[in-house]
N, C-alpha and C positions, 0 to 999 in steps of 0.2 A: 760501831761503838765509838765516843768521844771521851777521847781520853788523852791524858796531859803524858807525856815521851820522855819529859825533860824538865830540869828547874835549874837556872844557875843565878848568881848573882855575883858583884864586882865594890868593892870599898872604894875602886878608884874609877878616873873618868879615862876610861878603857874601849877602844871599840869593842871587844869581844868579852866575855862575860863566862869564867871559869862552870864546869858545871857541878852542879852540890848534890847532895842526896833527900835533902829537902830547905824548900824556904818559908819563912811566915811573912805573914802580908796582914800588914794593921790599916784599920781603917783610917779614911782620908789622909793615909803617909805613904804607903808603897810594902815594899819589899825591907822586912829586917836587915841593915850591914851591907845596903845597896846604895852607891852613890847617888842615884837617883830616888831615894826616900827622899818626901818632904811635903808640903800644904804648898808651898812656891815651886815653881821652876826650878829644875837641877842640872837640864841639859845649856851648856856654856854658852853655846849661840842666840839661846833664849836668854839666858842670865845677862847677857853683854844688851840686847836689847830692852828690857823690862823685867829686872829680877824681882817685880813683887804679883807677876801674872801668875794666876792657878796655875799648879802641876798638874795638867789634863794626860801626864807621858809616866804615872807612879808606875806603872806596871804596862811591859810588852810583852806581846804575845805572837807567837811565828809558826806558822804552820809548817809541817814534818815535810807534805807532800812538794814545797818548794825547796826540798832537800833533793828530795826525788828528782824533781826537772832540772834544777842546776846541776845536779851528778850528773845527768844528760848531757850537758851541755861544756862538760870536762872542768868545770869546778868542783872542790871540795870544802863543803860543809857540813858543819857537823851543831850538834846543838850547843847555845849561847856567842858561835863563831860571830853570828851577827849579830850581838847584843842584847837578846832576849831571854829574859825571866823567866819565860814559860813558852814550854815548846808542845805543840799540840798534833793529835790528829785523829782526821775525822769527823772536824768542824769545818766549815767552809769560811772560817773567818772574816774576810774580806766580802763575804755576801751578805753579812750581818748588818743590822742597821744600826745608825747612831743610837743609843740609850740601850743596846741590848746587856741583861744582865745575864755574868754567867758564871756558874753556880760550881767553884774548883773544890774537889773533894770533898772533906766532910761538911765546914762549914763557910769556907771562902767565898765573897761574893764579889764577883769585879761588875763596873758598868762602862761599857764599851762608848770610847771618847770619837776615836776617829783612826785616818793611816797613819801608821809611820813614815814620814815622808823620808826617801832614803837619800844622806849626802852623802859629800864625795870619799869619806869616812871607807864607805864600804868599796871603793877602787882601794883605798891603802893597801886595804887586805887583800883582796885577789883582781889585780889588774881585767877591766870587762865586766866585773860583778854588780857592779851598779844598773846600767844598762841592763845587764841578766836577769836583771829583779825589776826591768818595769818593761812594758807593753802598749798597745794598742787595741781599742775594741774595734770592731767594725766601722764607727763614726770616729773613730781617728782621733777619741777622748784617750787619755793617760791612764794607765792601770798601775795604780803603785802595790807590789807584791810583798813588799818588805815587813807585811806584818801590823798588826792595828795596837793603839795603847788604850789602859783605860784608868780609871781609878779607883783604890778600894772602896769600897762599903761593908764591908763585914772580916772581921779578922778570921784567920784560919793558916795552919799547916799544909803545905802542897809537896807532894811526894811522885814521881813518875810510876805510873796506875795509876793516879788517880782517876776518876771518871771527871767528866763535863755534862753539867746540864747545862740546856740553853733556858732562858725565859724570855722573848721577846716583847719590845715596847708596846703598848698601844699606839694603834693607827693612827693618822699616815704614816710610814715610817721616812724616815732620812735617810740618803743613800751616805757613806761611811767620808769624810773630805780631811783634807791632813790637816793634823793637831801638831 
């Protein structure tokens, strides 16, 4: 079953991202009372380059089971530590395609932008954790684990239980590249 673990959000530009009991998510803005609401760019290193580029980062999403492997690997996280809005499991997130819409509790609709590309943000936090979140495939391409963004299309209430549906794009699909 696909279902959402976790919801947090941050008024300030914070790595880590307190967790809540639920958040609302309006369309083409983000997360309600989250610094990173907006139609523009909210993240700083975007803002310092081009503050009038589309916010393709309203809403991040982190899979549970990269809680799981980092526990392995003698880190501790926990949900929102790595800045994420919504904390999932049971999606494959990262195997998703570009455009995939996906369908958070009753009536939230997110569409899937691209990776989260992880900086060095996340060494502040736990010295190694950067690294710990990205990989290699087989051809010696980069696997960024950190989690995909997307942006609203449909407002909605997001509560942990919620369910997840997926809808995927029509073909061809697009493999997921950082936003």
């Amino acid at each position: 079953m696909s279902v959402i673990t976790a919801v947090s959000l941050d008024s300030s530009h914070r790595f880590s991202k307190p967790a809540a009991l639920e958040i609302r998510l309006i369309k083409g803005l983000g997360v309600v009372g989250d610094a990173h609401m907006g139609v523009t760019v909210k993240h700083r290193s975007r803002v310092a380059k081009d503050p009038t580029q589309p916010n393709l980062r309203q809403v991040h999403l982190l899979h549970e089971e990269l809680f799981d492997e980092l526990h392995g690997k003698g880190f501790r996280v926990a949900p929102g530590d790595m800045g994420e809005n919504v904390t999932t499991r049971g999606v494959d997130l990262l195997g998703l395609p570009t455009g995939t819409r996906l369908h958070l509790g009753s009536s939230a609709v997110v569409e899937v932008t691209g990776l989260r590309n992880p900086c060095v943000q996340i060494d502040r936090s736990q010295q190694g954790l950067m690294a710990a979140t990205l990989d290699r495939d087989a051809a010696g391409n980069l696997i960024r684990k950190a989690g995909i963004m997307s942006i609203v299309l449909a407002d909605g209430d997001l509560r942990p239980g919620d369910a997840i549906r997926i809808e995927l794009p029509a073909g061809p699909h697009r493999s997921l590249q950082p936003v």
